[in-house]
C-alpha positions in Angstrom: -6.0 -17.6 15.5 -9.0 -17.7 13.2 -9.2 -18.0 9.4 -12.1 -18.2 6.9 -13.3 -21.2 7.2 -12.6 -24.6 4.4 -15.9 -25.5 1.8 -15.3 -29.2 2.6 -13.2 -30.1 5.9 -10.6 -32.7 5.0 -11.2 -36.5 6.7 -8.3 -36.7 9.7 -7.1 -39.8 10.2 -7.0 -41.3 13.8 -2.9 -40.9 14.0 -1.5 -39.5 11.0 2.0 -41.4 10.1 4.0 -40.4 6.6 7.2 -41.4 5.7 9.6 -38.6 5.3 11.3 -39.2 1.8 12.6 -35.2 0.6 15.4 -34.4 2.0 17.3 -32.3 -1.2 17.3 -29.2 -2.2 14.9 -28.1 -5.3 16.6 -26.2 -8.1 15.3 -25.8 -11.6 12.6 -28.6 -10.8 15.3 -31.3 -10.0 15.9 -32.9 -7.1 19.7 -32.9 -5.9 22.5 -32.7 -3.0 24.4 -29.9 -2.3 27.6 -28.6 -3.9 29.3 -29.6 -0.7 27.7 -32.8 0.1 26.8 -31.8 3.2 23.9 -32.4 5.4 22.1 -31.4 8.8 19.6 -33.0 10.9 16.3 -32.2 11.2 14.9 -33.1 15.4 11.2 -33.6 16.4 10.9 -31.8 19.2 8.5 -34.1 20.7 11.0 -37.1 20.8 14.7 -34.8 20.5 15.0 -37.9 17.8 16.8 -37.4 14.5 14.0 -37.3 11.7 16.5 -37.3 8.3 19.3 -35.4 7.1 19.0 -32.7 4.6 21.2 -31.2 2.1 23.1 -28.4 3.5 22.8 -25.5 0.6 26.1 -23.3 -0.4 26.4 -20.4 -2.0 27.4 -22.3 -5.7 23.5 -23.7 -4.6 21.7 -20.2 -4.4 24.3 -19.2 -7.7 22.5 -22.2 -9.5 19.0 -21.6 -8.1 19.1 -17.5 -9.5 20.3 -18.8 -12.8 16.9 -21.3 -13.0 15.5 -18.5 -11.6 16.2 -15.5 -14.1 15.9 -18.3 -17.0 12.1 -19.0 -15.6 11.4 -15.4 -15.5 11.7 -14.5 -18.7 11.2 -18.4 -20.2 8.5 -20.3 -19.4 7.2 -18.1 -16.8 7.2 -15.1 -18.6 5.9 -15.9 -21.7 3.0 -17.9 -20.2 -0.2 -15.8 -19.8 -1.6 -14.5 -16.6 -4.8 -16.7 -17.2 -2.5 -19.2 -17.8 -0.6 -18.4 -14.3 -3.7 -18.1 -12.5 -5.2 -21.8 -13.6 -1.8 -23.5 -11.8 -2.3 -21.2 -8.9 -5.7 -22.4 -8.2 -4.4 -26.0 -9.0 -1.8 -25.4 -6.0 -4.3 -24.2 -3.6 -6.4 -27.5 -4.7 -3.5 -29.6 -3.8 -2.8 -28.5 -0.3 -6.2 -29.8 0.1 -5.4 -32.7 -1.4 -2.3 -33.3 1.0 -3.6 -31.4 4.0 -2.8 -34.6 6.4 0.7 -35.0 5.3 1.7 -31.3 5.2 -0.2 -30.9 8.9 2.1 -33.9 9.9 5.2 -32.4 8.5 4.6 -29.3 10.5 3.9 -31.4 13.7 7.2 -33.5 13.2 9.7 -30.5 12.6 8.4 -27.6 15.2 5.5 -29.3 17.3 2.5 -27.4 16.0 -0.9 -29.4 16.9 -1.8 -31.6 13.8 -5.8 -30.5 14.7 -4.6 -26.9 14.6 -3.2 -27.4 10.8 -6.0 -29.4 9.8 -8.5 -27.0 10.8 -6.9 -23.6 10.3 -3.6 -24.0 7.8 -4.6 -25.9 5.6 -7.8 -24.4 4.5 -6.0 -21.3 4.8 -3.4 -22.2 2.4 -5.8 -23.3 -0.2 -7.9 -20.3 0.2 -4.9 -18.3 -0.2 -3.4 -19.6 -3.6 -7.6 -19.3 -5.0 -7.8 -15.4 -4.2 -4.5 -14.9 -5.6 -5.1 -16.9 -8.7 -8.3 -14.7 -9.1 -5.5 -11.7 -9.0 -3.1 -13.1 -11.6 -5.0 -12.0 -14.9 -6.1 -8.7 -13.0 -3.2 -6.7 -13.0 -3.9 -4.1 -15.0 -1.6 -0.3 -16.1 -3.7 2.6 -17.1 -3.9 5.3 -19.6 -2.6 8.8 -18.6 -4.3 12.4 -19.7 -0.9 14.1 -20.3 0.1 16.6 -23.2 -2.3 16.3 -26.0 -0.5 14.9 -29.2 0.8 12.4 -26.5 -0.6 8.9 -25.5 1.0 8.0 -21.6 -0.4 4.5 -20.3 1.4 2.5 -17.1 2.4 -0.6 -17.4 2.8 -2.9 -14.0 5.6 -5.6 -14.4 7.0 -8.2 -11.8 10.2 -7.3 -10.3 12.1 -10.9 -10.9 13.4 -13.4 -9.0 12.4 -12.9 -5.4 13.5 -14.6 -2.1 11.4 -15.9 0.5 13.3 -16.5 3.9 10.6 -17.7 6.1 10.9 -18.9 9.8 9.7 -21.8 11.9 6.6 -20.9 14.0 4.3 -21.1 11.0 6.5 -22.6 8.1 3.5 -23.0 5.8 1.6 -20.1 6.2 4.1 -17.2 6.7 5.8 -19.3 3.4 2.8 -18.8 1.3 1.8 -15.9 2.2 4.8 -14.6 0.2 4.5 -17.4 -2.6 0.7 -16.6 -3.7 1.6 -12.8 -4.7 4.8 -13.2 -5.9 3.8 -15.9 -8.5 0.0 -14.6 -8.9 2.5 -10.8 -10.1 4.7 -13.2 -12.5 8.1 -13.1 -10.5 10.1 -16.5 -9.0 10.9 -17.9 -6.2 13.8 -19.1 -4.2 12.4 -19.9 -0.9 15.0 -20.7 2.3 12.9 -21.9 5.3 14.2 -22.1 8.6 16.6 -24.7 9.3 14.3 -26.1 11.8 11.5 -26.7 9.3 12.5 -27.2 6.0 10.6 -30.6 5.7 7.2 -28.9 5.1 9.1 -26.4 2.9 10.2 -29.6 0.1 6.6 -31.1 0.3 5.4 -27.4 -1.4 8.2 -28.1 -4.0 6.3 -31.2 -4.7 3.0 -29.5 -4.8 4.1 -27.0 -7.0 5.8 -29.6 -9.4 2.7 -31.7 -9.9 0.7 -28.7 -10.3 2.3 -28.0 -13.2 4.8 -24.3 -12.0 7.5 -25.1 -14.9 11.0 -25.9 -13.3 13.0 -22.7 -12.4 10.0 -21.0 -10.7 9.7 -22.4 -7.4 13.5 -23.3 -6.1 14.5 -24.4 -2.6 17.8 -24.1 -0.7 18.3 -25.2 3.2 21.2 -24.0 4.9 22.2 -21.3 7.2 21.3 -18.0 7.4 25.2 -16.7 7.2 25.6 -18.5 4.2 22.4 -19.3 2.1 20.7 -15.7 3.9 22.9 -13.8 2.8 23.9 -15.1 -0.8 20.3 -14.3 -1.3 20.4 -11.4 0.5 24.0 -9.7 -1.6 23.3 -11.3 -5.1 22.7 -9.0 -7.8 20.2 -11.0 -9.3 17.8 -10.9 -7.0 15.1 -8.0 -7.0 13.5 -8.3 -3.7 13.7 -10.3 -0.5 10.9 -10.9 1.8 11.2 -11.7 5.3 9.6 -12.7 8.4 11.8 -13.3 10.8 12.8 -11.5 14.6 13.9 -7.7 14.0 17.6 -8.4 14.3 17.1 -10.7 11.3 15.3 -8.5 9.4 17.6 -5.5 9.8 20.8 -7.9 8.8 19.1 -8.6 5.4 18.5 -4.6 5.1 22.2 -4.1 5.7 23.3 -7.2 3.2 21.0 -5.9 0.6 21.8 -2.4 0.6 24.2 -2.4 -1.9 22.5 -4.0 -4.5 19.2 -2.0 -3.7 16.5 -4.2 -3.6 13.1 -4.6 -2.8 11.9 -5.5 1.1 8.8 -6.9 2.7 10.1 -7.0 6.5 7.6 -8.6 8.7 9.3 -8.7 11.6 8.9 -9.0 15.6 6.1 -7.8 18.1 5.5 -7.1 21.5 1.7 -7.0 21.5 -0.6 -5.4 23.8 -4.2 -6.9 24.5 -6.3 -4.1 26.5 -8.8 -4.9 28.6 -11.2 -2.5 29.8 -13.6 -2.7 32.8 -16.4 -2.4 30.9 -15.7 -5.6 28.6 -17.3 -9.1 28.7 -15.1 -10.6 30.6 -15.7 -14.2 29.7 -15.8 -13.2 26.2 -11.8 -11.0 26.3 -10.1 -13.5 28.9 -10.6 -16.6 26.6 -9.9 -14.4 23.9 -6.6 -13.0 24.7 -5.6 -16.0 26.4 -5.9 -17.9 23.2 -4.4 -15.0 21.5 -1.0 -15.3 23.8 -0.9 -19.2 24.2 -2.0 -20.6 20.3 0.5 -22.3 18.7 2.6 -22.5 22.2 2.9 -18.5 21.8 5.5 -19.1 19.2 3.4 -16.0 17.1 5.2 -13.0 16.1 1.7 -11.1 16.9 0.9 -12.8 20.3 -0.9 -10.9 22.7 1.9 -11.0 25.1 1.3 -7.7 27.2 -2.3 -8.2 28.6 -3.1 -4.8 29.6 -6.0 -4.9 32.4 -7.9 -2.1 33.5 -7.5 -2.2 37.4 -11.1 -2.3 38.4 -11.5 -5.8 36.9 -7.9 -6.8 37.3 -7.6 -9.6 40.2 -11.0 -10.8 38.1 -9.0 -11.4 35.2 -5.8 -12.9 36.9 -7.5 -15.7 38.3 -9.2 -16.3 35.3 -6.3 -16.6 33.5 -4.6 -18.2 35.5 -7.3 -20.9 35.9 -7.3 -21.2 32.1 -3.6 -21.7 32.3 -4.2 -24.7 34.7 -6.2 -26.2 32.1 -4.1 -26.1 29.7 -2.5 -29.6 28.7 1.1 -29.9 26.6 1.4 -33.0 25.0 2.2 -34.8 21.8 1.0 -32.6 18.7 0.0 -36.0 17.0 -2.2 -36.4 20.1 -6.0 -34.7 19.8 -6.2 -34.2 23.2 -3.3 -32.0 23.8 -3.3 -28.0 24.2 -0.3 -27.3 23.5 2.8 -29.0 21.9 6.6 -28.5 22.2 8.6 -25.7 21.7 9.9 -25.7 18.0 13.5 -26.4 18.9 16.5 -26.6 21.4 17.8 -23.2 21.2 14.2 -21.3 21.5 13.1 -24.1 24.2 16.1 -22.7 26.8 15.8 -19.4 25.8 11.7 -19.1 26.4 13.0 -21.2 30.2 15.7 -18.1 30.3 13.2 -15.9 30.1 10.7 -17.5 32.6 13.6 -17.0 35.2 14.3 -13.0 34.5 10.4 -13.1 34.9 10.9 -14.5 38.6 14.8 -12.3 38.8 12.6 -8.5 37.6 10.2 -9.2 40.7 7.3 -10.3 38.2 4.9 -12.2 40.4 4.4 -15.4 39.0 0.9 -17.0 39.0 1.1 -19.8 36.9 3.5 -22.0 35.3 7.1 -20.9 35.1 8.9 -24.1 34.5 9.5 -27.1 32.0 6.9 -30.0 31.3 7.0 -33.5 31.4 4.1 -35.0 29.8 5.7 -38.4 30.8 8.1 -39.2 28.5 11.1 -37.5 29.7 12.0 -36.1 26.4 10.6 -33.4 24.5 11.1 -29.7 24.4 7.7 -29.0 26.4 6.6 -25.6 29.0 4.0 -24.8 31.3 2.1 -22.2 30.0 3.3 -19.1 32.1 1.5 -16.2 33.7 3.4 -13.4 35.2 0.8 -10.6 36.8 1.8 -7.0 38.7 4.2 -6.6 35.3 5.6 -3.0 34.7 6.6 -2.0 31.0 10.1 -1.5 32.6 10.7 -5.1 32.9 12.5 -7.3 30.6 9.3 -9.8 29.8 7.2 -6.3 28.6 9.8 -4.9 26.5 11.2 -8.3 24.5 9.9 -10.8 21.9 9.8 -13.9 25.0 8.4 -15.9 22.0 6.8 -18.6 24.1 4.0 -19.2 26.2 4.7 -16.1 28.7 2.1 -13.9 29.4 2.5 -10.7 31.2 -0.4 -8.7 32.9 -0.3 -5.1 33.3 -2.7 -3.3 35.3 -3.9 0.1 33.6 -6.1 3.0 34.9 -8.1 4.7 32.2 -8.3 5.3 28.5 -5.1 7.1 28.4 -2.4 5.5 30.2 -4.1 2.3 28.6 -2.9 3.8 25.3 0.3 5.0 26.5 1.2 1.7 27.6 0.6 0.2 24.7 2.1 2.3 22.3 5.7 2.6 25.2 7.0 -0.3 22.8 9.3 -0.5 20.0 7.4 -3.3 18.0 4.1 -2.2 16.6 2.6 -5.6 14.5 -0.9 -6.2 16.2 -2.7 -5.2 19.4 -6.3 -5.9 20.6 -8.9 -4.1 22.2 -12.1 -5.5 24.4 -14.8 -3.2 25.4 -18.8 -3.5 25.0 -18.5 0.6 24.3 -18.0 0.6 20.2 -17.2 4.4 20.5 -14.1 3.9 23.0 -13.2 0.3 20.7 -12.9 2.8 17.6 -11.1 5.4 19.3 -8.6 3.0 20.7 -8.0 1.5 17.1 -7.1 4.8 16.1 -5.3 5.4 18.7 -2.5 2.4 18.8 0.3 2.5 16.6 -0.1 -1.5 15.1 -0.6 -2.8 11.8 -3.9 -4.9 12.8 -6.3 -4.1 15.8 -8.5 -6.7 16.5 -11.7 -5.6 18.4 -13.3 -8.2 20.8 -11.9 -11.0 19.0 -7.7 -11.7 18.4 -6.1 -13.7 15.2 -8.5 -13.8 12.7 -6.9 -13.4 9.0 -7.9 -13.7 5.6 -6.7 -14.0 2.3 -8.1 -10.2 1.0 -6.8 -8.8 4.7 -3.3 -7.3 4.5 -1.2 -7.8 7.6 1.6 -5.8 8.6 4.0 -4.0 11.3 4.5 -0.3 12.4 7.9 0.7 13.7 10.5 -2.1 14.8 7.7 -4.4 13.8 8.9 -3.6 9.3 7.4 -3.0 6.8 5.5 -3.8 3.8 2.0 -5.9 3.4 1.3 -9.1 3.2 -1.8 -10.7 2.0 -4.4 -9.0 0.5 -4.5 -7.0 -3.1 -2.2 -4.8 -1.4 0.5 -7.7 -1.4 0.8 -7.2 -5.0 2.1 -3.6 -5.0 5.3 -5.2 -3.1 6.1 -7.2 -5.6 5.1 -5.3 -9.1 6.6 -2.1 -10.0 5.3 0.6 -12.8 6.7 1.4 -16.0 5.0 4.9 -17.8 4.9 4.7 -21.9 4.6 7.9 -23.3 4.2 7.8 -27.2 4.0 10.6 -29.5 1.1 10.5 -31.8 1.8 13.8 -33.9 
């Protein structure tokens, strides 16, 4: 993964160590327990040690948080200006720089993503994203109609309200923010529930947004399970849209809970995607490539290049490549700088990505690397090899599900079309990639496969101004770019008559 890259990289420190002191929910810029009392554990999946308890949110917490909410919206929030807006925006994305270290330690503590990964790719990311959306903020513009003469028709775009952000746990910052920046840059608020995993990140953005000066009732956050804090956001009436990223079966609950009350959706949901390989590619070049673009972030990546499609002349090439690269590859401690690879992001996905290695082995997938747990010494720790199954059919289990983990499978292809037809046999369409030194066969592939990104000879690069997006079982909607806006403003037409 690849994003623009930060004016002024921050200064790492040699081990990053913060004390983890928010544990409560955020509602109506105040700090407080639940309306139960109750709390959950949050587990480093490095150590399986307790980090702190958090406040467990109810559905009398999300009926509180909507009423800061709606009172924001059309209080402080509303009345401000949208030059007013966009100053605080860009005052956010200055802050993430400000606490890069501690939010890339956050994320390594609560789901095991490499600390160098979030320094060098997150955070700037973050920051870059809140400054393009602040730009936004006072750009928002209606227009005047040429209707019935003696009439005067103009547009108006409005923010839809209070929105809800349920966000998951393989990139709890940036799949966060990416919903943030529009919504507030449009004028709407936020109630954000992150994934139980990884809500400690989640409260230091509450803290960010606080000091940058978002008045209280804009930003809100409530932890707590998705059948109870989910869907209270997901059923209440005061809620105008719901954006999601999440597996498909997540994303198609929230469309059934929010049906009745009609509301907006942004579903950015699960993928299956294909990486194609043809002969004629440079092979160093593509095998590093869609290695990286299966393995980053231990494959926990909703677009992960997870079915390698390889044309069949260079195919055994390829496999040992891979495969060698695979060897390489060294899971440790996320804290660590010299680890590859750090833990799964929790208990439950750990055994289900160690299921999946075995139906791998069960479907007659031949296994060429990895396939197991790893112990990188310590005897604890939610940690895979980095798995390569080869001489994979599209039949098999491991082709047609969301493994989400560190398992690649390699198909072999022979020509153009059954490389498409492959690709496109799925029922997730959120990325693909294509590697080929012939730009004529590169285009027509792109045009050709039925994803919401294509990446040509490179895999994972993003950007603020680039919206991202899934076809088919993959959802709906856009996210980042100007085209992010449009999800979450709607248009009211003025007609006035001037006789």
């Amino acid at each position: 993964m690849k994003v623009c890259e930060p004016i002024e990289q921050p200064k790492l420190s040699v081990r990053p160590d913060f004390s983890i002191t928010l544990t409560q929910l955020y509602i109506n810029g105040e700090w407080r327990d639940s309306a139960s009392g109750k709390t959950f554990a949050a587990i480093d999946p490095t150590t399986e040690a307790e980090i702190a308890q958090l406040a467990e949110g109810t559905v009398e917490d999300v009926e509180l948080a909507v009423q800061s909410a709606e009172a924001a919206f059309v209080g402080a929030w509303g009345q401000m200006s949208r030059h007013e807006r966009g100053e605080i925006l860009w005052r956010v994305g200055d802050l993430f720089r400000k606490y890069g270290e501690e939010l890339a330690f956050l994320q390594a503590k609560e789901m095991g993503r490499l600390f160098k990964d979030s320094m060098t790719v997150d955070i700037p990311h973050l920051a870059n994203m809140f400054h393009y959306y602040a730009g936004w903020a006072s750009k928002i513009e209606g227009a005047v109609k040429q209707t019935t003469k003696g009439l005067h028709t103009y547009t108006l775009r409005e923010p839809l309200g209070v929105v809800a952000a349920i966000t998951p746990f393989n990139f709890p910052l940036i799949l966060s923010i990416s919903k943030f920046a529009p919504a507030l840059a449009a004028g709407n608020t936020i109630i954000h529930k992150p994934a139980s995993a990884t809500p400690l990140s989640a409260l230091k953005v509450a803290q960010i947004m606080e000091e940058a000066g978002v008045p209280p009732g804009v930003f809100n956050v409530v932890m707590g399970p998705g059948g109870t804090v989910g869907n209270a956001l997901s059923t209440h009436p005061g809620i105008e849209k719901v954006a999601i990223t999440g597996s498909t079966a997540s994303g198609i609950r929230v469309i059934k809970d929010s049906a009745d009350t009609l509301k907006h959706l942004t579903m950015e949901l699960g993928g299956k995607s294909a990486n194609i390989i043809f002969a004629d590619a440079d092979l160093d070049a593509a095998t590093q490539t869609a290695y990286d673009g299966m393995f980053y972030n231990k494959g926990e990546i909703c677009y992960a290049g997870s079915r390698m499609l390889v044309e069949r002349a260079v195919y055994d090439e390829v496999i040992d490549r891979v495969r060698q690269r695979a060897l390489d590859t060294k899971p440790g401690d996320p804290l660590d700088s010299n680890s590859d690879m750090g833990p799964i992001a929790n208990k439950s996905e750990y055994d289900k990505v160690l299921n999946y290695m075995e139906v791998g082995k069960r479907d007659g997938a031949r296994l060429v690397a990895g396939g197991k747990a790893a112990d990188i010494g310590t005897g604890k720790g939610y940690f895979v090899e980095p798995t390569v199954f080869a001489d994979v059919n599209s039949d098999m289990t491991i082709a047609r599900e969301e493994t989400f983990g560190p398992i690649l499978s390699i198909i072999p292809f022979d020509g153009f079309d059954q490389a498409i037809a492959i690709a496109n046999g799925n029922q997730y369409g959120l990325a693909s990639g294509v590697h080929s030194r012939d730009i004529k066969k590169a285009h027509k592939a792109a045009a050709a496969l039925k994803a919401g990104t294509v990446w040509v000879n490179t895999y994972g690069h993003f950007d603020p101004s680039a919206p991202f997006g899934g076809y088919k079982m993959s959802g709906y909607g856009r996210e980042q770019g100007w085209e992010a806006l449009e999800f979450y403003l709607q248009t009211k037409t003025v007609w006035v008559d001037l006789t």
